[in-house]
N, CA and C atoms as a LAMMPS dump frame, in Angstrom:
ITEM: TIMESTEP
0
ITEM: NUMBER OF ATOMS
276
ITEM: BOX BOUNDS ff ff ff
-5.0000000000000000e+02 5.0000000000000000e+02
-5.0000000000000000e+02 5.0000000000000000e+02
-5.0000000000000000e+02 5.0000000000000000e+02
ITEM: ATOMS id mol type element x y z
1 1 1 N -114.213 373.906 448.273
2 1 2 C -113.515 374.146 447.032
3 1 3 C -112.086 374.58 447.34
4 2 1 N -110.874 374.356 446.928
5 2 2 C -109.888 374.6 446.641
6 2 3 C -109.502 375.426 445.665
7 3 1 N -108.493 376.492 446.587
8 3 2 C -108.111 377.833 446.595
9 3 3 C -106.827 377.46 445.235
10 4 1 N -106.634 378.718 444.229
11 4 2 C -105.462 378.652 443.788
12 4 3 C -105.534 379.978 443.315
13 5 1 N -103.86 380.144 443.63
14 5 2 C -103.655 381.967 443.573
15 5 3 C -102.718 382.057 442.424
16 6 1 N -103.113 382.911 441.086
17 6 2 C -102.201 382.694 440.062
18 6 3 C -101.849 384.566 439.918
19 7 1 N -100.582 384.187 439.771
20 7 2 C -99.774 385.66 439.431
21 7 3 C -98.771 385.844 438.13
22 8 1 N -98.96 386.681 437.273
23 8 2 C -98.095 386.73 436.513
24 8 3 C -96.743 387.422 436.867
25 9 1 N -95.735 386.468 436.33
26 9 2 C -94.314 387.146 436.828
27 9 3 C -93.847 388.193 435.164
28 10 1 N -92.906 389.14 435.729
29 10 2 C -92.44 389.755 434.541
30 10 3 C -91.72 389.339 433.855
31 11 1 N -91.435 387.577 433.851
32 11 2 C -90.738 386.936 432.641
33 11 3 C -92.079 385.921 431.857
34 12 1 N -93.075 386.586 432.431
35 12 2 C -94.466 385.822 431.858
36 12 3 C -94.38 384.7 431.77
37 13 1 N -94.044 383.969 432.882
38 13 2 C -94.647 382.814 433.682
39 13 3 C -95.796 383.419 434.592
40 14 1 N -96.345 382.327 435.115
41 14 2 C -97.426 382.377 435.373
42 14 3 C -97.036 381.317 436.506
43 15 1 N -97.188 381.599 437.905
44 15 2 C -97.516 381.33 438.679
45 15 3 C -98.501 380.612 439.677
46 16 1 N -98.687 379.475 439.202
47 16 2 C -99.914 378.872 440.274
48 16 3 C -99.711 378.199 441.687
49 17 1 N -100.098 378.611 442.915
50 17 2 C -100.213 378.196 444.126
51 17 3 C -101.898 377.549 444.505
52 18 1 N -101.449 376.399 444.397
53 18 2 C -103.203 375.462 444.86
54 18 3 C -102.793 375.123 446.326
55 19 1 N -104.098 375.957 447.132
56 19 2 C -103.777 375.479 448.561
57 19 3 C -105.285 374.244 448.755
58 20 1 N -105.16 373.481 449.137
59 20 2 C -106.201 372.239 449.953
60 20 3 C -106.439 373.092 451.614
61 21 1 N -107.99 372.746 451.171
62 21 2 C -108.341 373.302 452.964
63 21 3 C -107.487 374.282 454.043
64 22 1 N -106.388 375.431 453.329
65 22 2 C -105.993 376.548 453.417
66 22 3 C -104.778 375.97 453.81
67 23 1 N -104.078 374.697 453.114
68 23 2 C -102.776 374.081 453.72
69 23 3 C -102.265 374.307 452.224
70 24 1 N -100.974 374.985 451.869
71 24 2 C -100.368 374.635 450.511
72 24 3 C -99.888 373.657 450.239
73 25 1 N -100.432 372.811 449.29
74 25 2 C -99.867 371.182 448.831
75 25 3 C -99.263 371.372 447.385
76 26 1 N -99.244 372.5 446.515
77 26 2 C -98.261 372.459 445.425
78 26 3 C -98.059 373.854 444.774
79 27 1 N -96.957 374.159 444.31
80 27 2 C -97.084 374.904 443.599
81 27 3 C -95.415 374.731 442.656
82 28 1 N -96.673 375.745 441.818
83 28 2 C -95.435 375.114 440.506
84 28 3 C -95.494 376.698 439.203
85 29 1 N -94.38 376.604 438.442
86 29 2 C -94.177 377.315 437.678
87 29 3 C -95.102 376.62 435.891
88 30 1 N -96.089 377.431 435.558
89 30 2 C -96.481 376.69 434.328
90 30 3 C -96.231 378.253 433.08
91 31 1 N -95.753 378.371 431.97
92 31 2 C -96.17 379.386 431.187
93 31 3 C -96.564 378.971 430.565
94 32 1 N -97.714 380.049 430.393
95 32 2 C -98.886 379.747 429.116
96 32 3 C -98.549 380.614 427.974
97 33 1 N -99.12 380.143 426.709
98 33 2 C -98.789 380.91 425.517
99 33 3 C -99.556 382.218 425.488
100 34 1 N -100.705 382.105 425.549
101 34 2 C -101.601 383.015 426.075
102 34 3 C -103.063 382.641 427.119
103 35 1 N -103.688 383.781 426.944
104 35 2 C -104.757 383.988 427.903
105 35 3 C -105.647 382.801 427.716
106 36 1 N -105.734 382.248 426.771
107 36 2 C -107.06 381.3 425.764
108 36 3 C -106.445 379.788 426.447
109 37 1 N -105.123 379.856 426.483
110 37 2 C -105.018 378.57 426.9
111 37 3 C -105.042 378.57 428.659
112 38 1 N -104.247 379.481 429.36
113 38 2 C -104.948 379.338 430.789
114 38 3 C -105.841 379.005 430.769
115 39 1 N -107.544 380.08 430.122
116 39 2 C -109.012 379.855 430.287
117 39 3 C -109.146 378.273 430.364
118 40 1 N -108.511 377.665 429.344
119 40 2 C -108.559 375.701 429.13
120 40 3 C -108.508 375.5 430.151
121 41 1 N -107.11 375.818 430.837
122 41 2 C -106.74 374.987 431.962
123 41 3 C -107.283 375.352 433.06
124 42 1 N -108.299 376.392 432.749
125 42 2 C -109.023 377.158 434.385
126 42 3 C -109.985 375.495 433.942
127 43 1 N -110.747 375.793 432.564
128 43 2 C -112.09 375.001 432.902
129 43 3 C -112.037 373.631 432.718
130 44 1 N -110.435 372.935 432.45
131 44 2 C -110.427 371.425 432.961
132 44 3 C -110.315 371.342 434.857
133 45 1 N -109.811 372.365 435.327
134 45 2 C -109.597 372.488 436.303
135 45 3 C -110.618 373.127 437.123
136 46 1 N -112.264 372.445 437.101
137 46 2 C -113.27 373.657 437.961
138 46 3 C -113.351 373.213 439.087
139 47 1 N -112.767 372.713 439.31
140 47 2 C -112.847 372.29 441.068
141 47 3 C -111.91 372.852 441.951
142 48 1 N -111.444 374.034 441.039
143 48 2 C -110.308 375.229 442.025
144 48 3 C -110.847 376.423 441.628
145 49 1 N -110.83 377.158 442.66
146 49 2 C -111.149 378.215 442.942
147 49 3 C -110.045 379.32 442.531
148 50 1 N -109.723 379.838 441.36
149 50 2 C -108.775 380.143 441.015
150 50 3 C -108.709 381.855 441.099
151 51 1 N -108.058 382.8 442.08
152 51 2 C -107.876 383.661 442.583
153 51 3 C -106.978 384.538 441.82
154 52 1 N -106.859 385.345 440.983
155 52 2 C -105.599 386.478 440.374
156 52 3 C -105.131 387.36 441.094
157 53 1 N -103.72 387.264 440.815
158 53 2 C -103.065 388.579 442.186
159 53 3 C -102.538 389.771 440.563
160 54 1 N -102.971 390.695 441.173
161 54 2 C -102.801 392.06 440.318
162 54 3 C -100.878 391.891 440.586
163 55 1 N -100.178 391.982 439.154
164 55 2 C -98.715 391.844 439.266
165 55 3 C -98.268 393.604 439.758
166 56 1 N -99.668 394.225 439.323
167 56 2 C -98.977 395.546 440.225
168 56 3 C -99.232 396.386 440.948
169 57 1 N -100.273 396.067 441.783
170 57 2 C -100.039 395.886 443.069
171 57 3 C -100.31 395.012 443.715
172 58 1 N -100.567 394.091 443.455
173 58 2 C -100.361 392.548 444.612
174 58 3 C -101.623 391.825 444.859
175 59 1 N -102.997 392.98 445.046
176 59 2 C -104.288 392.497 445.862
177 59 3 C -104.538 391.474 444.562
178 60 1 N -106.167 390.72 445.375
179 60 2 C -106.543 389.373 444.913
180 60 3 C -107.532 389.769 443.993
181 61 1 N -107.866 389.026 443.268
182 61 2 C -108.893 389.721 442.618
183 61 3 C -109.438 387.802 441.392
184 62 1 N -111.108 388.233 441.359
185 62 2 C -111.745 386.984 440.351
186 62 3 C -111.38 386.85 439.31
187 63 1 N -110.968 388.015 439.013
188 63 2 C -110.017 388.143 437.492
189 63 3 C -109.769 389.318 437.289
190 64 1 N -108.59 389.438 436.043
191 64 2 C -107.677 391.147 435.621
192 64 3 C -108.62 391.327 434.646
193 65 1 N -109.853 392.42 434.424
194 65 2 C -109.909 392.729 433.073
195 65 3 C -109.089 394.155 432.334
196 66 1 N -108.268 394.739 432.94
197 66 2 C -107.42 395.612 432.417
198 66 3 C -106.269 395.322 431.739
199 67 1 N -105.73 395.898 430.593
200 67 2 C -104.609 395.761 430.375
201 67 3 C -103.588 397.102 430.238
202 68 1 N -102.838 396.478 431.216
203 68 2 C -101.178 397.549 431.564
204 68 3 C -101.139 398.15 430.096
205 69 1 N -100.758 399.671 430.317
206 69 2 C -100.389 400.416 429.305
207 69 3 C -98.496 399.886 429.47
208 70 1 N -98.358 400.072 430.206
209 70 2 C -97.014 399.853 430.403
210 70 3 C -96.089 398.916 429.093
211 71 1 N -96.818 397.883 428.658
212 71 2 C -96.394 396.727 427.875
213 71 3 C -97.288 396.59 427.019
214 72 1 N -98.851 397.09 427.101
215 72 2 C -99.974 396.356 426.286
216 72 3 C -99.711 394.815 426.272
217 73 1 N -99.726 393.812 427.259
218 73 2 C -100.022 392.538 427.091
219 73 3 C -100.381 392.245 428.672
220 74 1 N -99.764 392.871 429.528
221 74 2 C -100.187 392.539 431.457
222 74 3 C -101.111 392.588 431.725
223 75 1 N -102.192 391.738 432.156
224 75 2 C -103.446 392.066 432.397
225 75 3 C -103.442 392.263 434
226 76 1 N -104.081 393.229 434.461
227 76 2 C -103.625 393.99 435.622
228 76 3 C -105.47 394.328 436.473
229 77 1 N -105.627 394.767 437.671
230 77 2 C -106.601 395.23 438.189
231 77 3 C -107.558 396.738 437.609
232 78 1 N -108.707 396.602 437.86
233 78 2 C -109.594 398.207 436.99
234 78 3 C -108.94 398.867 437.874
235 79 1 N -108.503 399.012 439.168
236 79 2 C -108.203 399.939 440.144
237 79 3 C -106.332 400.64 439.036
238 80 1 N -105.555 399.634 439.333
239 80 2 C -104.421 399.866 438.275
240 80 3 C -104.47 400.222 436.916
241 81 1 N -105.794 399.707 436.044
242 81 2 C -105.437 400.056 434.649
243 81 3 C -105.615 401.96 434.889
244 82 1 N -106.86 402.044 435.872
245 82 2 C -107.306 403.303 435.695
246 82 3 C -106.647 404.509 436.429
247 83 1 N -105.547 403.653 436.973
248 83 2 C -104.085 404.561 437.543
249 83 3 C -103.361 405.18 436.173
250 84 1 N -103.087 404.13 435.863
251 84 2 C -101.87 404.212 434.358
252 84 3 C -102.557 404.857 433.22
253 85 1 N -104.263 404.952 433.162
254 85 2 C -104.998 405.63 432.037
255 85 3 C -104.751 407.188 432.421
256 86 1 N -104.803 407.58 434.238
257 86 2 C -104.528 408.8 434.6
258 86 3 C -103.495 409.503 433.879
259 87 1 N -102.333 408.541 434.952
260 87 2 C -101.168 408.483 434.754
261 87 3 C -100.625 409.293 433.801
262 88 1 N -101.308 408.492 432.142
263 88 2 C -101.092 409.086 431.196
264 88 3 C -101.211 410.088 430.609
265 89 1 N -102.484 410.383 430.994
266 89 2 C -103.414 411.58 430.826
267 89 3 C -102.886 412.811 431.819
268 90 1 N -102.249 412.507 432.823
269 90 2 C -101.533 413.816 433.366
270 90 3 C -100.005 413.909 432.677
271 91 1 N -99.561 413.226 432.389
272 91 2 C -98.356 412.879 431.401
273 91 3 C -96.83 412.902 432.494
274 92 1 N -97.603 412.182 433.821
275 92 2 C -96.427 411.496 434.626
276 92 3 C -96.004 410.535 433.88
């Protein structure tokens, strides 16, 4: 199966890198309107293995189910949302 590593940038593009047999053969800038239409393009696309990089802090992850307090729209890692829920809660 073929790898693809998608990252959201902070001009909300969206980032996809599809590597073939761990060689990168494309990558390209796509923005999506929202989350509903990626999901489309995950499941016309099931023959990639599609990887999320947390925009804050970097690691890989099967998917973001958190969302950044920061903006309310970044969907981010449980390890990060539950930084920024602290975060808040100590009122850094």
């Amino acid at each position: 199966m073929n790898n693809a590593y998608v990252e959201t940038l902070s001009t909300g593009e969206i980032l996809v890198e599809v590597q073939v047999q761990k060689k990168k053969i494309e990558a390209y800038f796509h923005e999506f309107k929202n989350w509903q239409e990626f999901k489309d393009f995950k499941k016309e696309n099931n023959d990639i293995n599609f990887i999320m990089i947390c925009p804050s802090c970097g690691t890989k992850h099967e998917r973001l189910l958190a969302l950044s307090r920061k903006d309310n729209k970044t969907s981010i890692c449980d390890d990060c949302g539950t930084q920024e829920a602290l975060e808040e809660l100590s009122g850094i």
